[in-house]
C-alpha positions, 0 to 999 in steps of 0.5 A, a space after each residue: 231848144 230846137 229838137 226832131 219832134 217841133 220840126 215834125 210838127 211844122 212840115 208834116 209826118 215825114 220818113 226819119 230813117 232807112 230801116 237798119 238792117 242794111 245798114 247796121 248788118 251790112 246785109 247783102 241782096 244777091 241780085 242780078 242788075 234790073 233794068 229800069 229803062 230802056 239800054 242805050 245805044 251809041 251816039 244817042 243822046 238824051 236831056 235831063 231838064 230840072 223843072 221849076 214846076 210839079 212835072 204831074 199837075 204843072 204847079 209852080 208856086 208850091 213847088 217853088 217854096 219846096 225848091 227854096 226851103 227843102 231843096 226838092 227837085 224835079 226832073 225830065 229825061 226827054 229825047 232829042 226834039 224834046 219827047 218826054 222818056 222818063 220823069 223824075 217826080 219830086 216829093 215836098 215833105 221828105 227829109 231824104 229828096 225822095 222823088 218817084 220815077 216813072 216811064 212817060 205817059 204811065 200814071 203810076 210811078 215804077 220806080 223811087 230814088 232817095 237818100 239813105 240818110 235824111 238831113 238832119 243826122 250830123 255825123 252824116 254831114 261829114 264823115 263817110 259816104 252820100 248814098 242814094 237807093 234805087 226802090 222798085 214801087 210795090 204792087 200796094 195801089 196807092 195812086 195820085 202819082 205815089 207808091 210804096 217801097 219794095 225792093 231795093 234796086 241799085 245803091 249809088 253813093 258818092 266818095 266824101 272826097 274827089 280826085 284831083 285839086 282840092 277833091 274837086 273831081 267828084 267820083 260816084 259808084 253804083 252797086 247792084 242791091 243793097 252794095 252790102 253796104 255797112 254803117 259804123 256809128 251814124 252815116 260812115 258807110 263802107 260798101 262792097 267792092 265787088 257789087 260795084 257795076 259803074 263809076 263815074 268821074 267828074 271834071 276838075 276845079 279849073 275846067 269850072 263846069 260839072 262835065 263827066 264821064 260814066 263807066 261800066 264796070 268795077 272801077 276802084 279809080 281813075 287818075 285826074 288826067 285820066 290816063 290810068 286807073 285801077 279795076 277790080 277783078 276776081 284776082 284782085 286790083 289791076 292797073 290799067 291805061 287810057 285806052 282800057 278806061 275807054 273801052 269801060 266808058 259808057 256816056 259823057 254829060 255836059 250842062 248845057 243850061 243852069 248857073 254856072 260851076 264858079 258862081 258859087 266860088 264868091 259865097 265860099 270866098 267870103 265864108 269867114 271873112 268877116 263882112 256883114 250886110 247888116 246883121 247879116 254875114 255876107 255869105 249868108 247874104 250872097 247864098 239867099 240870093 244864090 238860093 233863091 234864083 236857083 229856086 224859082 228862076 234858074 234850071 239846070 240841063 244836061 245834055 247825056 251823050 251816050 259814047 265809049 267803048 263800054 257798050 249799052 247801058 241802062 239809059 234810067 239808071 245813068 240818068 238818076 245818077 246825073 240826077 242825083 249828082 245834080 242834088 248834091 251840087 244844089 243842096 251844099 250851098 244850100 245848107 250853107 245858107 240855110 238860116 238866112 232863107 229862115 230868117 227871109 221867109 218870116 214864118 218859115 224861120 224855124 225850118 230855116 235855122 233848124 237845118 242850117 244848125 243841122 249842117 253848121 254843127 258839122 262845120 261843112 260845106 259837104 251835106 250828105 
């Protein structure tokens, strides 16, 4: 019986879980926002490039492995003529896509972004919120592009379920501290309203690409067509129209490279039709190879338009919510599959259907 202990045994001490004082108590920072970056300025536009290599050493090969069986990911935020502005530095031996944040051209890192929760809690899989923490590094040196944990910053979070046509538009909050968010049992997580500071909305299922538009402020929800939402303010909820949403509105971001929304659809379309490549499920089959591109060949880029009537917004913040938004869509087909990249890499085969029976037993295609 696979149990936590042989996982640990094959790739490493790893961090299991966030402490649970924030979670359990729903215990609340009073903070005011920190700025990471620099704050935007209208019409400026910057890229968020994933690398298929370690963004500090240019390593390729072990990182592509990381890519494939853990889902890491690296980023880049560069300025228009292709200037690096902020990194994005993936970590291999963490269950929580930790990655550390830096300013470009600094050696040590200012900043880490992870999940809350790791892979391996099931509840998690399904029930309640995907959340991401923004942690400011601590003043311990440690060196060679690492850092230790200090004070939460932001928490990010992203609705179980969208908007629109089969939930397909997918809606993310941020709040300032720890949100106040509380856990109920394993991964169900409520966060507090009014330490909510921007939203974001992305497009549908039949505009079949991941555009998206970030606002400032506390928005409770847009409508799919975008012509109303709802706010929150000091004396309660309040409806508002399109141009109230546009005078909250801070960036729009489009991919620009990377495969595209609907080439995961013919995975989805075959889950439990029956059909087998030898032994193997044809969705399994169509997913390894899915994976595998998006592992060593394929990257994903954004480009992040920096316009509405919301004003300046800090550039980093925006940019490790299009980063986190960008995991999200890469780990579902991810753990859909997951046995199958097991069964491809031989030796690795235990990590493989360790995490793809973390993901199944929930019977999803949502992974938190």
């Amino acid at each position: 019986m696979w149990n936590c202990n042989e996982y640990r045994d094959i790739i490493g001490d790893v961090d299991w879980e966030e402490s649970k004082v924030f979670l359990e108590t729903g215990a609340k920072i009073d903070q005011e926002p920190v700025l990471l970056g620099q704050m935007s300025q209208t019409g400026t536009v910057l890229n968020l490039a994933e690398l298929l290599k370690d963004a500090q050493t240019g390593d390729r090969f072990p990182v592509g492995i990381a890519r494939l069986m853990v889902n890491r990911r690296d980023y880049v935020v560069e300025e228009e003529g292709g200037e690096s502005k902020y990194i994005i530095d993936g970590v291999s031996l963490t269950l929580h896509s930790r990655m550390h944040v830096s300013i470009a051209g600094e050696e040590n890192p200012r900043f880490i972004f992870r999940r809350a929760f790791n892979y391996l809690n099931p509840i998690a899989q399904t029930v309640g919120q995907c959340v991401y923490r923004v942690v400011a590094c601590d003043e311990t040196p440690v060196g060679d592009g690492t850092c230790n944990e200090g004070e939460i910053l932001y928490t990010i979070t992203k609705d179980r379920f969208g908007r629109g046509m089969m939930w397909g538009q997918d809606e993310y909050r941020v709040y300032t501290g720890t949100g106040g968010c509380t856990r109920m049992g394993h991964g169900v997580v409520s966060c507090l309203q009014s330490d909510q500071i921007m939203y974001s909305l992305s497009a549908g299922l039949s505009a079949g690409n991941h555009d998206t538009d970030y606002y400032k402020g506390n928005i409770v929800s847009i409508d799919g067509d975008g012509q109303r939402g709802t706010i929150y303010t000091s004396n309660g909820q309040v409806q508002v129209g399109a141009m109230e949403l546009e005078g909250m509105k801070v960036a729009h971001i489009t991919k620009v490279a990377g495969p595209p929304r609907w080439l995961h659809w013919p995975i989805l379309a075959t889950a439990g039709s029956g059909l087998q490549v030898g032994a193997l499920p044809l969705t399994q089959v169509l997913g390894l190879a899915y994976n595998i591109a998006r592992a060593l060949v394929w990257a994903d880029a954004y480009q992040m338009r920096f316009e509405g009537g919301g004003g300046a917004v800090d550039e980093l913040l925006l940019s490790l919510m299009a980063a986190g938004q960008d995991l999200k869509r890469d780990r579902d087909p991810f753990f859909q599959i997951a046995p199958a990249v097991g069964v491809a890499v031989g030796t690795a085969q235990t990590v493989g259907v360790a995490v793809g029976a973390a993901a199944a037993s929930t019977a999803t295609v949502s992974a938190r």
